[in-house]
N, C-alpha and C positions, 0 to 999 in steps of 0.2 A: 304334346304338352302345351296348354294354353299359355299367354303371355299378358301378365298386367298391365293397364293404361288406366293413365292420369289424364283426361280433359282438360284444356285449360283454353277457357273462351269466357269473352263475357257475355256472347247470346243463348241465353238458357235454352232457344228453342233450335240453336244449332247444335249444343250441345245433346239433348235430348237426340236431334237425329242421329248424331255421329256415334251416340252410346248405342242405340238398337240397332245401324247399323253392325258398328264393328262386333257388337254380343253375338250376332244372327253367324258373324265369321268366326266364329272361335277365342275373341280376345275375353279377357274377365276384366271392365271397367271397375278398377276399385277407389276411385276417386274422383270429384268433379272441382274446377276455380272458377271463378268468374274475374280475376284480376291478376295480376302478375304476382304480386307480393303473396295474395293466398296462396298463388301457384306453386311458388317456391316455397313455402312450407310446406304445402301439402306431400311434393316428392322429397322431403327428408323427412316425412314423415310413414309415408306411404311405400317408399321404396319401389314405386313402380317400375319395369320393367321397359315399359318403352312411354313418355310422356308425346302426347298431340299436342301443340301451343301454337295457340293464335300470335300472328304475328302484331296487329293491332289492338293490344288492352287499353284500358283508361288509366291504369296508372304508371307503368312501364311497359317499353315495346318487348315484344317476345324474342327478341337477340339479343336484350339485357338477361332475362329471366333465364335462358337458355345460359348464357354465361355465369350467373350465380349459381345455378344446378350444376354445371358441372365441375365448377372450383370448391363443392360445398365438402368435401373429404371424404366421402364414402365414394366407394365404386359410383360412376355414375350411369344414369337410366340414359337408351337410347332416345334423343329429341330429334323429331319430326315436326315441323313449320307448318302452318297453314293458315291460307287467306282467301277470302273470295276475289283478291287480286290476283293478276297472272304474275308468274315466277320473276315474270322481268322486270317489275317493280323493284325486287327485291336481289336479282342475282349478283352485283358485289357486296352487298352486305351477308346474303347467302356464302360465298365462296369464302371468306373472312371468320364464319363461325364456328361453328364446333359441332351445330346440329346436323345431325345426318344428313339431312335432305328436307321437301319440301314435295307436299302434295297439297293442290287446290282444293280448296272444300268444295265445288263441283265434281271434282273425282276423285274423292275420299271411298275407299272402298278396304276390305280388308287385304285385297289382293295387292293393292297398290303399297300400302303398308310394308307387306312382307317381301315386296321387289325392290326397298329402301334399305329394310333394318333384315334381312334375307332370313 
């Protein structure tokens, strides 16, 4: 069974890779953000299954948007962090959230993915 994901980045040409990546793995991208607030429309709209979110947007950080996703009343989608920073930028604010975990867009893979959200 494939697994929906929502992108949520605001470099198009990250996103772009992170979509053909993860496509080539089995996921079915049915959604892309470039900002927090799109973001979080998008997964109450989209119902994705598991959302990727930058943790640095320009309008909200990705530990807000991640906390509006999952207080929004529906079941919510598994969230996955990601940054071209290392974890340890981020790991008390990591350990405080709600999002699954975090993998670096340097090794963003599908594998790594599914070692997250299993």
């Amino acid at each position: 069974m494939s697994r929906t994901l929502l992108i949520v980045d605001d470099h198009a040409g990250f996103r772009a890779r992170a979509r053909a990546l993860l496509e080539a793995d089995g996921y079915v991208v049915i959604g892309e953000a470039e900002d927090g607030a799109s973001g979080v429309a998008a997964a109450r709209a989209l119902t994705p299954d598991l959302v990727l979110l930058d943790v640095a947007l320009p309008d909200i950080d990705g530990f807000l948007v991640c906390e509006r996703i999952m207080r929004d009343g529906q079941p919510p989608p598994v969230v996955v962090l990601t940054s071209s920073r290392d974890i340890s930028s981020y790991r008390e604010r990591l350990e405080k959230s709600e999002a699954l975990g975090f993998v670096a867009k340097s090794d963003l893979s599908g594998a790594a993915l599914e070692a997250l959200a299993g």
